[in-house]
C-alpha positions as a LaTeX table, in Angstrom:
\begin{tabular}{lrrr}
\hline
Residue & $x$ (\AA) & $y$ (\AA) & $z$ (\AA) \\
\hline
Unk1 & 1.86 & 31.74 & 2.90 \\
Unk2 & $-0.03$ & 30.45 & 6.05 \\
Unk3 & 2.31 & 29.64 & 9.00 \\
Unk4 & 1.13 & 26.24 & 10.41 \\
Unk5 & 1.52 & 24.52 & 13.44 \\
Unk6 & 1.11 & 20.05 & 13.14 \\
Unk7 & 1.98 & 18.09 & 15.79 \\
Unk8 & 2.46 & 14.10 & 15.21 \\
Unk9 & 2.77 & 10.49 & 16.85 \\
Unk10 & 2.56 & 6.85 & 15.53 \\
Unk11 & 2.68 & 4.12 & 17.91 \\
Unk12 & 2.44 & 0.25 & 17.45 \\
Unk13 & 1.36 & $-2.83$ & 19.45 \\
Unk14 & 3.92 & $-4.98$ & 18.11 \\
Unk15 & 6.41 & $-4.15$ & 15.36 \\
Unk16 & 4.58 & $-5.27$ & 13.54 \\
Unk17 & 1.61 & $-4.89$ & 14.80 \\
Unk18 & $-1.29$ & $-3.03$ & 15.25 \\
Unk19 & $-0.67$ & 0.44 & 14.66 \\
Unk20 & $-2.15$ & 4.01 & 15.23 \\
Unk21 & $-1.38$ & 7.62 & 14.49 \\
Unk22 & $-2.29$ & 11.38 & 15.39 \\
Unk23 & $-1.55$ & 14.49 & 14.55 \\
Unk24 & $-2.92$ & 17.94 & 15.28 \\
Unk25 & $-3.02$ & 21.16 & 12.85 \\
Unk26 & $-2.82$ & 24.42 & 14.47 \\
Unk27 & $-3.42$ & 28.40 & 12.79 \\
Unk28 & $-4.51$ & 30.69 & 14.72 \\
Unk29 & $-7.57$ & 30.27 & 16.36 \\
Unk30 & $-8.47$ & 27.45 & 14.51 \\
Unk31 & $-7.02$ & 23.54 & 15.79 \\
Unk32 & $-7.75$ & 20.15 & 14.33 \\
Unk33 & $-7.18$ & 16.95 & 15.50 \\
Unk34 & $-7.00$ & 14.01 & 12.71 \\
Unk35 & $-6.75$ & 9.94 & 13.81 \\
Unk36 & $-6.18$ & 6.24 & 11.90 \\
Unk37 & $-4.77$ & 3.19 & 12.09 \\
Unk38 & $-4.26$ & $-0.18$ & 10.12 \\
Unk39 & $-4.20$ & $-3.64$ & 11.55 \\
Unk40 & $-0.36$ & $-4.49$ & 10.42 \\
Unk41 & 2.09 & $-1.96$ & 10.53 \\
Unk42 & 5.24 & $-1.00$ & 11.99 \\
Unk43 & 5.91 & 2.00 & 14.49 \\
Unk44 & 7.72 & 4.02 & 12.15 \\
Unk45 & 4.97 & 3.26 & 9.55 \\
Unk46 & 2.68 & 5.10 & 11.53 \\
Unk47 & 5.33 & 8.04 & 12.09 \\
Unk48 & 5.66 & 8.42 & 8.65 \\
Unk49 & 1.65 & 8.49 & 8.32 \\
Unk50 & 0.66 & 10.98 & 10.65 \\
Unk51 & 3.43 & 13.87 & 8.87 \\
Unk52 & 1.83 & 12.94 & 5.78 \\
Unk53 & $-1.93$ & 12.80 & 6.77 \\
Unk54 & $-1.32$ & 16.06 & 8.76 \\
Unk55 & 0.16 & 17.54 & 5.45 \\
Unk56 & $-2.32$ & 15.94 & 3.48 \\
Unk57 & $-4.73$ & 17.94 & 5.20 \\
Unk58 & $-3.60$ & 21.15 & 3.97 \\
Unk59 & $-5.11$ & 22.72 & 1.00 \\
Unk60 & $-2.75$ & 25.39 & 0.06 \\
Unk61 & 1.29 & 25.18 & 0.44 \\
Unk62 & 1.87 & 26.50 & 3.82 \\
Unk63 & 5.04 & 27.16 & 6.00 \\
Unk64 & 4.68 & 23.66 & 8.77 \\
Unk65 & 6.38 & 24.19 & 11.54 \\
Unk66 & 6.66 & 20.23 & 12.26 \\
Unk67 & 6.97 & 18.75 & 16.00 \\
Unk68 & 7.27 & 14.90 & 16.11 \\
Unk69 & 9.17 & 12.82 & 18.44 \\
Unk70 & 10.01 & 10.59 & 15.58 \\
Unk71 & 14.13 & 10.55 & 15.49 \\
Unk72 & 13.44 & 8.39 & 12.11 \\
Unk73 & 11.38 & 11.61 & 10.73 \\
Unk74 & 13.04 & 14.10 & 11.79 \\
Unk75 & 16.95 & 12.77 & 11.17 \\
Unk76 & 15.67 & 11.45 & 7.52 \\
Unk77 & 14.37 & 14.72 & 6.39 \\
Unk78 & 16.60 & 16.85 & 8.45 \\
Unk79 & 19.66 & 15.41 & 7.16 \\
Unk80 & 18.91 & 14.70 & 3.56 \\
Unk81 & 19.18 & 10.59 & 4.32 \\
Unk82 & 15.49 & 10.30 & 2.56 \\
Unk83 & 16.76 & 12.37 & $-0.43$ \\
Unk84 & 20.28 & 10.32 & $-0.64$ \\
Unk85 & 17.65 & 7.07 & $-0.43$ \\
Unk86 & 15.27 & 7.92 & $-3.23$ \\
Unk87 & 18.30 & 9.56 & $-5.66$ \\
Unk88 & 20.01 & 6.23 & $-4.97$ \\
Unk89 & 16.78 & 4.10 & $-5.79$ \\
Unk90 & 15.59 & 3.54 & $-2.19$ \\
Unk91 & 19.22 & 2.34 & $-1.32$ \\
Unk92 & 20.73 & 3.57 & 1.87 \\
Unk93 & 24.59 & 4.65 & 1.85 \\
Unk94 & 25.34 & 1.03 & 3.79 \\
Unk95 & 23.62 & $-0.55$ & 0.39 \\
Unk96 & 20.58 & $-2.30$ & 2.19 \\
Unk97 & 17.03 & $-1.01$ & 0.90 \\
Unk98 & 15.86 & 2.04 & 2.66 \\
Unk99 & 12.07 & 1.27 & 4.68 \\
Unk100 & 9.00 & 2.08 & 3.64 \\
Unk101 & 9.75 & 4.25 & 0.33 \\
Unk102 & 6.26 & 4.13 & $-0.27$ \\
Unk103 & 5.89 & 6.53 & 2.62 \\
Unk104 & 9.18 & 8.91 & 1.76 \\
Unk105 & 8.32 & 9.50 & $-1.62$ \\
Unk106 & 4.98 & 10.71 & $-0.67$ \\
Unk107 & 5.94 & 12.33 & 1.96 \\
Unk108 & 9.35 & 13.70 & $-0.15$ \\
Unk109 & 6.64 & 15.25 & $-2.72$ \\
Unk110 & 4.80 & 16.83 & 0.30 \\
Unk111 & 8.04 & 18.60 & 1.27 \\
Unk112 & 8.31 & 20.23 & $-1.66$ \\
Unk113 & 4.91 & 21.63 & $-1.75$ \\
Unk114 & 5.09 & 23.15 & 1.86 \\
Unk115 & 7.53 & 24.68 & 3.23 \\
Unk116 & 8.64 & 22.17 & 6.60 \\
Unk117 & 10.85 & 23.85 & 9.80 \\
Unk118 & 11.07 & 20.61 & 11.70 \\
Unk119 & 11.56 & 20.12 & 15.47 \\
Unk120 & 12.30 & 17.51 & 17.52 \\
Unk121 & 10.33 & 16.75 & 20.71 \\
Unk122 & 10.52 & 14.24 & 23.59 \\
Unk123 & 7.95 & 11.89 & 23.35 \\
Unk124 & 5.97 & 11.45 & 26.75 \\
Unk125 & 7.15 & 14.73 & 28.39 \\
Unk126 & 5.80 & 17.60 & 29.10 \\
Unk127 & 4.17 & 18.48 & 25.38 \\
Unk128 & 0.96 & 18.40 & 25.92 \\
Unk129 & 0.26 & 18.49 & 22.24 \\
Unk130 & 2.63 & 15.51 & 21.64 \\
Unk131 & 1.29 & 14.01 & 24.61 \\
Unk132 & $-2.09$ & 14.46 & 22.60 \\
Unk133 & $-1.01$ & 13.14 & 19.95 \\
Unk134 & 0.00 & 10.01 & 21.10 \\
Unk135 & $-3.49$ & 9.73 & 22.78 \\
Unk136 & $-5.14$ & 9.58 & 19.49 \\
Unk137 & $-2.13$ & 7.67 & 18.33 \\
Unk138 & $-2.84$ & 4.68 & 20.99 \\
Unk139 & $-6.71$ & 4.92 & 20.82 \\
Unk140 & $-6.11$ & 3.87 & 17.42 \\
Unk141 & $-4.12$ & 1.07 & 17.48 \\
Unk142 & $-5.94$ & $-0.76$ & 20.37 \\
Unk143 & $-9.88$ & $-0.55$ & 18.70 \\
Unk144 & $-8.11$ & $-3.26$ & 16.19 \\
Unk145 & $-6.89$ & $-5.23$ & 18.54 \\
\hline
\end{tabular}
């Protein structure tokens, strides 16, 4: 399998709000840089978005190695809370609904398909791909302002 490199950021204007997302895929040589955003949305909407966009994008299981600065993302996935959520019917362990299932299960299925190493990263640091990210992240949100 293809080792891949995707880097990801939402952002939001509100919460909710008008919302954006980037990411950027990475093998090899080869680096592309993919962009949306929708009018009402929540941050960790667009967080959710731009893992599975960048995923989408792929069009053959790969290995990911996944940087986001998305606690939410990363925590969910890395410690099985989206998993607990969806085998308990989109119920967290403190009984409320879980957020955006919509998004999890999508991207759940995606996770299965590739293989995912996730990372964490400090948003507005020195990553310049994160940094990027959120560039394309922000552009988005404010042309629908």
């Amino acid at each position: 399998m293809k080792t891949v490199t995707l880097y990801t950021d939402g952002a939001c204007s509100g919460n909710p709000g008008p919302g954006g997302w980037g990411a950027i895929l990475m093998y090899g040589p080869h680096k592309k840089e993919l962009s949306g955003g929708e009018r009402n949305t929540t941050n960790n909407r667009m967080e959710l978005t731009a893992v599975i966009r960048g995923l989408e994008a792929l069009n053959e299981p790969c290995i990911v190695d996944l940087y986001s600065d998305s606690k939410y993302v990363i925590d969910a996935l890395e410690k099985g809370w989206a998993k607990g959520w969806k085998a308990r019917g989109w119920v967290k362990a403190d009984k409320k609904p879980a957020l955006n299932p919509d998004l999890w299960d999508r991207l759940l299925a995606l996770c299965d398909k590739h293989t995912v190493k996730l990372h964490w990263v400090k948003g507005h640091a020195e990553n310049p791909y994160n940094n990027r990210c959120d560039e394309l992240a922000v552009g988005e949100w404010q042309k629908l302002k």
